[in-house]
C-alpha positions in Angstrom: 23.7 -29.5 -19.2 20.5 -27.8 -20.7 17.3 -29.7 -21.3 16.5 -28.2 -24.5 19.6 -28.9 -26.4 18.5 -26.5 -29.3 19.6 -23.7 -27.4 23.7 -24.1 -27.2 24.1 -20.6 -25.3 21.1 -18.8 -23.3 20.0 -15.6 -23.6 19.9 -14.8 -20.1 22.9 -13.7 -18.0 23.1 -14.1 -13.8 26.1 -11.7 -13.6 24.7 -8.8 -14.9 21.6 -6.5 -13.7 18.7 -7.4 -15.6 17.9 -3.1 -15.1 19.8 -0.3 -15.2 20.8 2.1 -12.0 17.5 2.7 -11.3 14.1 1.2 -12.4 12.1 3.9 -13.9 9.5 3.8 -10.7 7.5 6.5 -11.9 6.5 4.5 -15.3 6.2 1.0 -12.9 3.8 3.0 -10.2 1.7 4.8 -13.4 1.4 1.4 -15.4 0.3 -0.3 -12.0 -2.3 2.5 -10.3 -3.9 3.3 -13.9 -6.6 0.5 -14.5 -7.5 1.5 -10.6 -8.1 5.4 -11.6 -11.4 6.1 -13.1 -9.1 9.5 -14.1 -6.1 8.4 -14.9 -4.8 12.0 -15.2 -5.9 12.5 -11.3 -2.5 10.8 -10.6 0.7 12.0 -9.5 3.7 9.9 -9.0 7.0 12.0 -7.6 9.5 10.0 -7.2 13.4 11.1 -4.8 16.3 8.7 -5.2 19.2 9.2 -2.9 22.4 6.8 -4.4 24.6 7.1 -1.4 21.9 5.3 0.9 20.5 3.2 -2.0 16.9 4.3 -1.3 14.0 5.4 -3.0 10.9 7.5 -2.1 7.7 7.4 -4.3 5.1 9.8 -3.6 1.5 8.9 -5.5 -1.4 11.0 -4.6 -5.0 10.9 -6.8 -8.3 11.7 -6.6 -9.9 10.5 -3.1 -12.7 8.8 -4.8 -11.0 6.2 -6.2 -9.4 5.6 -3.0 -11.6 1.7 -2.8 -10.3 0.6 -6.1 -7.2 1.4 -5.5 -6.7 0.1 -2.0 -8.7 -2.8 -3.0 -10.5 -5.3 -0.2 -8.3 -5.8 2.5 -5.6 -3.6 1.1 -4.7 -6.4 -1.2 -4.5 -3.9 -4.3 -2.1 -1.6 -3.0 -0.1 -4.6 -1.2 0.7 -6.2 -4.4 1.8 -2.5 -5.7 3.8 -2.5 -3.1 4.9 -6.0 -3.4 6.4 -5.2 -7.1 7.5 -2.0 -6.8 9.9 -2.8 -3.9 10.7 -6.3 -6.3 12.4 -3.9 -9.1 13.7 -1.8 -6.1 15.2 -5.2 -4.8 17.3 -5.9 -8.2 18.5 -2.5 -8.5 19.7 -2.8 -5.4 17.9 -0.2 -3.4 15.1 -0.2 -0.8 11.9 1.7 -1.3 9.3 3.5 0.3 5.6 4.0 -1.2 3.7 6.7 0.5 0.2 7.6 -0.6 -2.0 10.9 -0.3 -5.6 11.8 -1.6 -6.0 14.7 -3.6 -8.9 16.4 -1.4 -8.3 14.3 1.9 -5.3 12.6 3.0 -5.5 8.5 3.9 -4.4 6.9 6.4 -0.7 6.0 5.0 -0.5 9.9 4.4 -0.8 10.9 8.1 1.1 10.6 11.2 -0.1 8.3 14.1 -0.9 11.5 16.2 -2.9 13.4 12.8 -5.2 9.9 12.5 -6.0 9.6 16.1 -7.0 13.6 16.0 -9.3 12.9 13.0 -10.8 9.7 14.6 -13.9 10.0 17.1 -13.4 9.5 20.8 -13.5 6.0 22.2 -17.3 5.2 23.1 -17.5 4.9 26.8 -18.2 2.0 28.7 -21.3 1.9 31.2 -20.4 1.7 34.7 -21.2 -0.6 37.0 -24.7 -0.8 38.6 -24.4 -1.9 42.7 -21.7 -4.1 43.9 -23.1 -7.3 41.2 -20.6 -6.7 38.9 -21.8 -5.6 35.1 -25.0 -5.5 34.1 -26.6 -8.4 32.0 -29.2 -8.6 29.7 -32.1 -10.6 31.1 -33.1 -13.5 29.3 -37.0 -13.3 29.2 -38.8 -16.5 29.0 -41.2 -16.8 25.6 -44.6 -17.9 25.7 -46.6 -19.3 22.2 
């Protein structure tokens, strides 16, 4: 029984996939990463689909300073790309993986774990302990008015 009894038959049908055998990814990634881009034609989307492991590989890689927009605070921008590229991925029936490179300087989802921790400065050292009174403490100086 429908609620709106206007519409005898609905338009929409469960049984078959709302897209075709593959989402075009490439169009989805360009229409989400453009407003981001202050060049838009910076951006490169490559895109590998294998069908017998129903996967997906999306490469993107733009100019490195718009890398803040399009990561956004917190990563939130690039999250929710994420989020609806691997959405369309989902009804196609297919994972998907979204890696991202800067045109001048790779990011941190473009590198390895052992290329980041080569590119990051050494661990500041802790100071060692002074006599046998365990670590040093700031002294609290009494103030006078």
């Amino acid at each position: 029984m429908f609620l709106n009894r206007s519409v005898q038959n609905p338009h929409h049908n469960f049984n078959t996939p709302s897209f075709a055998a593959n989402p075009n990814y490439v169009g989805l990634v360009r229409f989400l990463m453009q407003p981001f881009l202050e060049s838009p034609n910076t951006l490169s989307v490559d895109c590998e689909i294998s069908h017998t492991l129903k996967k997906a590989w999306i490469r993107i890689a733009f100019d490195s300073a718009d890398k803040g927009k399009v990561f956004g605070r917190g990563g939130r921008n690039i999250q929710a790309i994420r989020t609806v590229v691997a959405a369309a991925a989902e009804l196609a029936g297919q994972s998907v993986y979204l890696d991202i490179y800067g045109s001048s300087a790779m990011g941190r989802d473009g590198m390895s774990f052992e290329e980041d921790r080569e590119e990051r400065p050494p661990l500041p050292k802790t100071r060692e302990r002074r006599g046998n009174n365990g670590p040093s403490r700031p002294v609290a100086k009494p103030r006078f008015r």
